[in-house]
N, C-alpha and C positions, 0 to 999 in steps of 0.2 A: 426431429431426426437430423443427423449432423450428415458433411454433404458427404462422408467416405462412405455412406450407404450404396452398397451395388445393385446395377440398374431394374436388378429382376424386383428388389424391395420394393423403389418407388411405381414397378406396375404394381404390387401387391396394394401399394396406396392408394391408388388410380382407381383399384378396382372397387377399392372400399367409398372411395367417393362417389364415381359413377353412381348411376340410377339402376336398378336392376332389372331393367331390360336392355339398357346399354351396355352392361360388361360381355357376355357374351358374343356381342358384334365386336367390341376391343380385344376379347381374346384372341379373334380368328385373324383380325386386321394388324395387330402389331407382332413384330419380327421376334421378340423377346419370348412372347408365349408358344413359339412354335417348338416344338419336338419330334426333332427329326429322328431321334432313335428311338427304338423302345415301339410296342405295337401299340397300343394305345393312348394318346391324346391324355392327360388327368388333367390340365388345366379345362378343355371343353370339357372334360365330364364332371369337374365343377362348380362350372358358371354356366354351361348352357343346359346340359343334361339333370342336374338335380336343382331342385329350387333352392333357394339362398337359407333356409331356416335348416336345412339340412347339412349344412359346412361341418359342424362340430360332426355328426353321423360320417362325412365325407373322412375329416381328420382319422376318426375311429378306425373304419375302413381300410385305410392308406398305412395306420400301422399294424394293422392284423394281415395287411399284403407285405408287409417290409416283415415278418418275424415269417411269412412261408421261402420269399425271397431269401432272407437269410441264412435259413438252415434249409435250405434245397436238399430231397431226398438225392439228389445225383452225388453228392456228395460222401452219400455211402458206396457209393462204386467208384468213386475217384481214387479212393485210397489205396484201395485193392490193386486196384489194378494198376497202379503207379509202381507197388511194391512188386507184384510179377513183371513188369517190367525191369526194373532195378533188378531182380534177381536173374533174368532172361539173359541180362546182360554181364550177369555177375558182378557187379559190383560192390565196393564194401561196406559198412553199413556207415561209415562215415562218410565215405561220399556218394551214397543215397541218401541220407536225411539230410547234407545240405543243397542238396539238387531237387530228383524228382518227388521226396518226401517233403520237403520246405515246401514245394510249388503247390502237392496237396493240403497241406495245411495254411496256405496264404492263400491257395485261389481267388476265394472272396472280393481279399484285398486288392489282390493284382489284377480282377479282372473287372470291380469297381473303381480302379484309378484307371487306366485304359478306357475304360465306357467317358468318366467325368476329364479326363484328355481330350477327347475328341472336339470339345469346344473350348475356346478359353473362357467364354464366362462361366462355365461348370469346373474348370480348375483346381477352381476352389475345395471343391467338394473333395478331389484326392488329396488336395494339400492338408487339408481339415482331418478328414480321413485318417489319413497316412502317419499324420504328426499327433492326432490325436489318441490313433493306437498305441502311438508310441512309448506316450508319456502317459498311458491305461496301462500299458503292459509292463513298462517298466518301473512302474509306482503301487498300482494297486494286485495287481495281480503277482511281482515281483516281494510286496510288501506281506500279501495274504501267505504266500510262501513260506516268509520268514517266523511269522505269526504263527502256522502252524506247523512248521518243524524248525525250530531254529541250527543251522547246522555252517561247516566251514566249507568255504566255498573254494574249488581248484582256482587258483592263483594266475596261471596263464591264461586259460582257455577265457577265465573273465574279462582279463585287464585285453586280450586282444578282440574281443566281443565291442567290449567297450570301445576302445579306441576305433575300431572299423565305423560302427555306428555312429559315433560324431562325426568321423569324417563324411560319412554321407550324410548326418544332418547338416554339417556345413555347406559343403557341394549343394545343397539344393536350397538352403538358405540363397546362396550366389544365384541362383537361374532367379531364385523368386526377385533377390533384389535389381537385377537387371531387366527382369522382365520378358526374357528370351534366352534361347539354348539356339545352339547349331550342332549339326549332326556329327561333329567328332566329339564337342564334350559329352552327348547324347551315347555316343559309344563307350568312351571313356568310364562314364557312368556306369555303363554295364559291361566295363572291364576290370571296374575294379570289387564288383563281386565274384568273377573269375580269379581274382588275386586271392578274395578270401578263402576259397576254396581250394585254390591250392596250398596257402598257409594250412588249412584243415588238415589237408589230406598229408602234409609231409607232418607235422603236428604229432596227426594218430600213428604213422609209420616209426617215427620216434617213439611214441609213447608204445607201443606194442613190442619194437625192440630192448626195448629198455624192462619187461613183462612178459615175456613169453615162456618164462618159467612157469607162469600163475594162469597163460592162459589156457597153458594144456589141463589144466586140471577142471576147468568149468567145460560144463556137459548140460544142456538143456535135452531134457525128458517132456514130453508127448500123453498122456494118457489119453487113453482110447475111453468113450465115452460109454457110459454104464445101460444108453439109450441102443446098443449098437446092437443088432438081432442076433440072436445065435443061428439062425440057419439061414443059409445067402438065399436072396427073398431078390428077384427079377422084375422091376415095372415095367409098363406096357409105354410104349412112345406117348398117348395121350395122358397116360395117369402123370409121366415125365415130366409134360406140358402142362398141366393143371397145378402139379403140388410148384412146380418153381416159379407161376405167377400166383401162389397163392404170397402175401408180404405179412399174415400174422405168426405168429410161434406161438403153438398152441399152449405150450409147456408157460412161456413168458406171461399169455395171456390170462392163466388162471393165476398168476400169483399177481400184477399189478391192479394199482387203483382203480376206482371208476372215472376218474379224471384222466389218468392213460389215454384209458379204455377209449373213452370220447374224442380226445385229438385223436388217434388214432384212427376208429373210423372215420373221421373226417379226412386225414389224409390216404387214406387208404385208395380209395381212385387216383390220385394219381402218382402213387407208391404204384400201382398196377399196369400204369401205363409207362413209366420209368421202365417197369422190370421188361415192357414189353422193346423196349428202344434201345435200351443199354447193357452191351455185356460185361460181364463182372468173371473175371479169375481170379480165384484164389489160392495162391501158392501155400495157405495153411490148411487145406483139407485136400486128403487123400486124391480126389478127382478131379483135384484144382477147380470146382464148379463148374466139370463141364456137363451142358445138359442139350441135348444133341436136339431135340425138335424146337426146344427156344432160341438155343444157338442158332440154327440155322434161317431160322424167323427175322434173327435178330441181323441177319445178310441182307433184310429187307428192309426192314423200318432204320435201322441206325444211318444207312446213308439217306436215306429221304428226307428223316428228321433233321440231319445236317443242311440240307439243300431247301429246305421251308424255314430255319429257324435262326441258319445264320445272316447277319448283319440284318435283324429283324424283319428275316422275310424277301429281302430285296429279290432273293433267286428266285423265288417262288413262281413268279408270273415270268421268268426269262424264256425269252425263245430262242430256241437254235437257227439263227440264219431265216427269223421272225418266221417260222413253221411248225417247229417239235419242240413241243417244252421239255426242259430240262429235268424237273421230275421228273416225269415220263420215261426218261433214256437209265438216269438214277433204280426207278423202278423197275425196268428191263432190266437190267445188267446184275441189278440183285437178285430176282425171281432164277435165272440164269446161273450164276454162283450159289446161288442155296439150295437148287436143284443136285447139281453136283456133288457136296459138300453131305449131303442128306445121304443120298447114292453110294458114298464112299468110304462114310464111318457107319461106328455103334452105339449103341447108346452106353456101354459098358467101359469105353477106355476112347480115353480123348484122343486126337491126332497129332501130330505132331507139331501141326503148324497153330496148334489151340494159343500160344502166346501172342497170335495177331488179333487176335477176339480179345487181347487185353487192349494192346495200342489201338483198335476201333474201339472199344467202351471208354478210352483215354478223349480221344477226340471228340465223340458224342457229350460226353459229361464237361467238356470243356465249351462246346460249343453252348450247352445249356445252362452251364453257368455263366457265360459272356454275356447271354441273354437275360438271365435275372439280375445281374451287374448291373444294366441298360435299361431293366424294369426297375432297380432301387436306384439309380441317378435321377430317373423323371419323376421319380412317386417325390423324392427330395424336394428335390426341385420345385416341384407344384406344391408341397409341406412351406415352402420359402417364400413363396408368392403367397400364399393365405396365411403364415402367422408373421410374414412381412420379417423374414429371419435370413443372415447370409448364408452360403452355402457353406464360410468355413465352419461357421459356429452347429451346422447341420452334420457338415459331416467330421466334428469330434465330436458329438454327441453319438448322437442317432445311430449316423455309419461306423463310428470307432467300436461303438459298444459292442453293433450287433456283429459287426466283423470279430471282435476278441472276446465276447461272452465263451464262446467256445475253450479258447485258449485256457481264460481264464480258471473255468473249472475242472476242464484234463490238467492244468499243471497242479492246482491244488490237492486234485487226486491223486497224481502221482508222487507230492510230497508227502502225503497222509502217507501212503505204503511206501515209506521210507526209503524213497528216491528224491531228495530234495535239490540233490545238484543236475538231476537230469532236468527236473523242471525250473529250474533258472537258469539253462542251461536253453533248454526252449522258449524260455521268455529273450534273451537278445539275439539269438542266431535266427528265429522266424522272422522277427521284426527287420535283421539286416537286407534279408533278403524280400518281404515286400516292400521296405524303402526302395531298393534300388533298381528291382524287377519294376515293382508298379510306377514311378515317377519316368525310369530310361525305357522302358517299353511302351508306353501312354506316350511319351515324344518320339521315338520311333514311329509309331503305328499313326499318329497325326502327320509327320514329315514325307512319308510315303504315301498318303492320303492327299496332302497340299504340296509337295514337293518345293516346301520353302521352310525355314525356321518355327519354330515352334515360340509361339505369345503367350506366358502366362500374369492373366491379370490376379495380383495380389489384393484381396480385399482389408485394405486400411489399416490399421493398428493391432485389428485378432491376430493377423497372420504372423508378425513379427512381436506379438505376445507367448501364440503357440507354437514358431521357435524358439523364442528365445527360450522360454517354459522348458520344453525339450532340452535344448540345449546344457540348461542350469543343470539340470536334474541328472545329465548323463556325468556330466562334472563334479557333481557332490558325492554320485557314487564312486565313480575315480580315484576321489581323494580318500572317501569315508572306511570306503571298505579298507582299505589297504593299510590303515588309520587300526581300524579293529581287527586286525591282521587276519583280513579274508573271513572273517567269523560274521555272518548274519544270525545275529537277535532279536529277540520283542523289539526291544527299544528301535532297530534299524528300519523292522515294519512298521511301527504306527508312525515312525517320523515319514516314510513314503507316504502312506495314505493320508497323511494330513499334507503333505504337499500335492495330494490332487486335488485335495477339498480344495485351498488355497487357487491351484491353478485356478479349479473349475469356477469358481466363485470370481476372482477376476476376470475370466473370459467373458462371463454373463455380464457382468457390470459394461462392460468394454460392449459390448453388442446390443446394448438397451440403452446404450451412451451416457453412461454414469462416469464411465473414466473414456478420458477423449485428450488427444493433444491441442491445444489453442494455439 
């Protein structure tokens, strides 16, 4: 092992040396294996709590928790409810997809680099992350694109994608090679994703002046579903309550696999318990979902869940003036407002003020997501100590994949139905914005936390591999595309994806110490 191995590795060595009744006393005793986020200990549970012939069962485990972590059911009520928001506010739909629409579609990211900010030797883990997506999303997923629809790509909105995106791979190259940020570059940082957005925004105002001939003539049609009863059929508050925590579709269920079927029931608890925590509007049906005895439920559990689950837990046991806990008052003051609220509507026509039931399910789904952020840093983390792996080379892999799996096959979808520029189009304007959200927020939210500079330890040669990688790549497109006059073809796609294999193949070499500087 070469000596730029980071220090979590050499416990992962310690541990394998040890005697196995010894690691378990070393886990608890050295500073390295502690975990302070996240509700559960995985290094004690382990080395203390499962016997050692059970590691490989352990490893299993830890990624069938990182693919529920990943794709968090809150996630389908984040979107929702981002978009009634955006629409609450009226906003256009150009600057709602690069705001509250980008932040639903990066959560993940941004709330996994914020979790692996909070320390600097977990750093690593959003720079890995971060740079990892980037160079998945802007190679393979950008490549898959191309492959299956080859088409000509708009010329500005590109070249200015592009250009923004190195400049914030550069900027963060700089913190990494210094080793520290201070809190005006740290703003800076997240000023000048306010600059891209308002390029966007005068951008689209241009381009729609220049079109507003063409765009009176487009017209989106609605059909009413064939499901819909012909004679107005009135539910009872309980039946209300039952069908909106039920989470199957009966219709969906008779037609999918039995593999469905079986994730499915298994997530179904706690699809059920979501629905019980978190309200969902939806500005695309008639009643924007509102459902008056859940809604009103949901006055109770959504702030309690917030006060037990943020910063894992810590409010839970607070006392007021060490006498009345704070749930407790949490609890009152819901039971109090749902009462109300119950008392004043119908179950037939929402209220008025129904668009705060979006921004409370905004916040809950946020906070729940913070929290499985915080569960997939430590599951990492302890993945790094037992296969003795850093946290960058963890989180390109692992975290990049599981954060852009997603991306990856909504933009290929959307290139199949003959939208190929919206989906490269969503490959570098998401990425701009978890660069610069997850990297200047994660040093914000530490600085305010320590109210001193922000230390990021770079792990050795991967890091300035998977920038520079990045780097290359935003550069070849730069020049290539413009070369092929903005026309993405087969040819443009497999030359992307064989520049991940490429990457991906030297990162590994690099992290198993094949390639090393002397």
């Amino acid at each position: 092992w070469h000596t730029e191995r980071p220090l979590h590795v050499w416990v992962g060595v310690f541990l394998l040396v040890l005697h196995v009744a010894d690691r378990c006393a070393f886990v608890k005793k050295t500073p390295d294996c502690s975990m302070e986020d996240g509700f559960i200990n995985y290094l004690e549970l382990a080395f203390c709590l499962l016997p050692p012939n059970l590691t490989p069962l352990t490893i299993f485990l830890c990624i069938i928790g990182l693919y529920f972590f990943f794709f968090p059911p809150s996630l389908s009520s984040f979107c929702p409810n981002l978009s009634a928001i955006s629409s609450s506010l009226r906003l256009t739909h150009n600057v709602a997809g690069v705001t509250f629409l980008a932040l639903g579609n990066g959560a993940p990211d941004i709330f996994s680099a914020i979790a692996a900010f909070s320390h600097p030797h977990t750093a690593g883990l959003a720079v890995g992350a971060l740079f990892g997506a980037g160079i998945f999303v802007t190679t393979v997923v950008a490549g898959s694109v191309a492959l299956v629809k080859p088409f000509a790509v708009a010329s500005r909105p590109f070249l200015r994608d592009v250009i923004f995106y190195m400049v914030a791979v550069f900027w963060t190259f700089l913190i990494l090679y210094r080793g520290t940020t201070t809190l005006g570059e740290t703003l800076g940082y997240l000023g000048l994703y306010v600059l891209y957005v308002v390029i966007v925004i005068i951008s689209a105002f241009i381009y729609n002046r220049q079109n507003t001939s063409s765009d009176h003539n487009i017209h989106l049609c609605v059909a009413e579903s064939e499901y819909r009863p012909l004679l107005p059929y009135s539910e009872s508050t309980s039946q209300i309550l039952l069908s909106s925590l039920n989470p199957v579709d009966n219709r969906k269920w008779r037609r999918k696999s039995w593999k469905w079927k079986v994730l499915k029931v298994l997530k179904t608890p706690l699809e059920v318990l979501l629905l019980l925590c978190i309200p969902v509007v939806d500005p695309d049906k008639e009643d924007r979902n509102w459902r008056r005895p859940l809604n009103c439920l949901h006055l109770i559990t959504a702030p309690l869940v917030c006060v037990l689950v943020f910063q894992s837990g810590v409010y839970g046991n607070y006392m007021i003036q060490g006498q009345f806990p704070l749930w407790l008052l949490f609890l009152l003051l819901g039971l109090f407002v749902s009462a109300i609220v119950f008392c004043s509507t119908s179950n037939d026509c929402p209220p008025r003020y129904h668009s705060f039931f979006a921004l409370l399910g905004f916040v809950v789904s946020a906070v729940l997501i913070s929290a499985a952020a915080s569960e997939v840093v430590s599951l990492l983390h302890m993945l790094g100590v037992v296969l003795r792996l850093s946290n960058t080379v963890l989180g390109l892999t692992l975290l990049a994949w599981g954060n852009s799996i997603g991306d990856c096959f909504s933009d290929i979808t959307i290139a199949r139905q003959g939208y190929p520029r919206m989906a490269i189009s969503a490959c570098f304007g998401g990425i701009i914005f978890n660069m610069l959200f997850g990297v200047g927020l994660g040093c914000l939210v530490q600085m305010l936390q320590t109210h001193a500079d922000v230390q990021v330890e770079p792990e050795g040669l991967l890091t300035w591999i998977l920038a520079g990688s990045l780097g290359l790549s935003l550069v070849l497109s730069f020049v290539i595309v413009p070369l092929c006059r903005f026309h993405l073809g087969r040819a443009y796609g497999i030359f992307l994806l064989i520049f991940y294999v490429i990457f991906l193949i030297i990162a590994l070499l690099t992290e198993f110490g094949k390639i090393r500087v002397t």
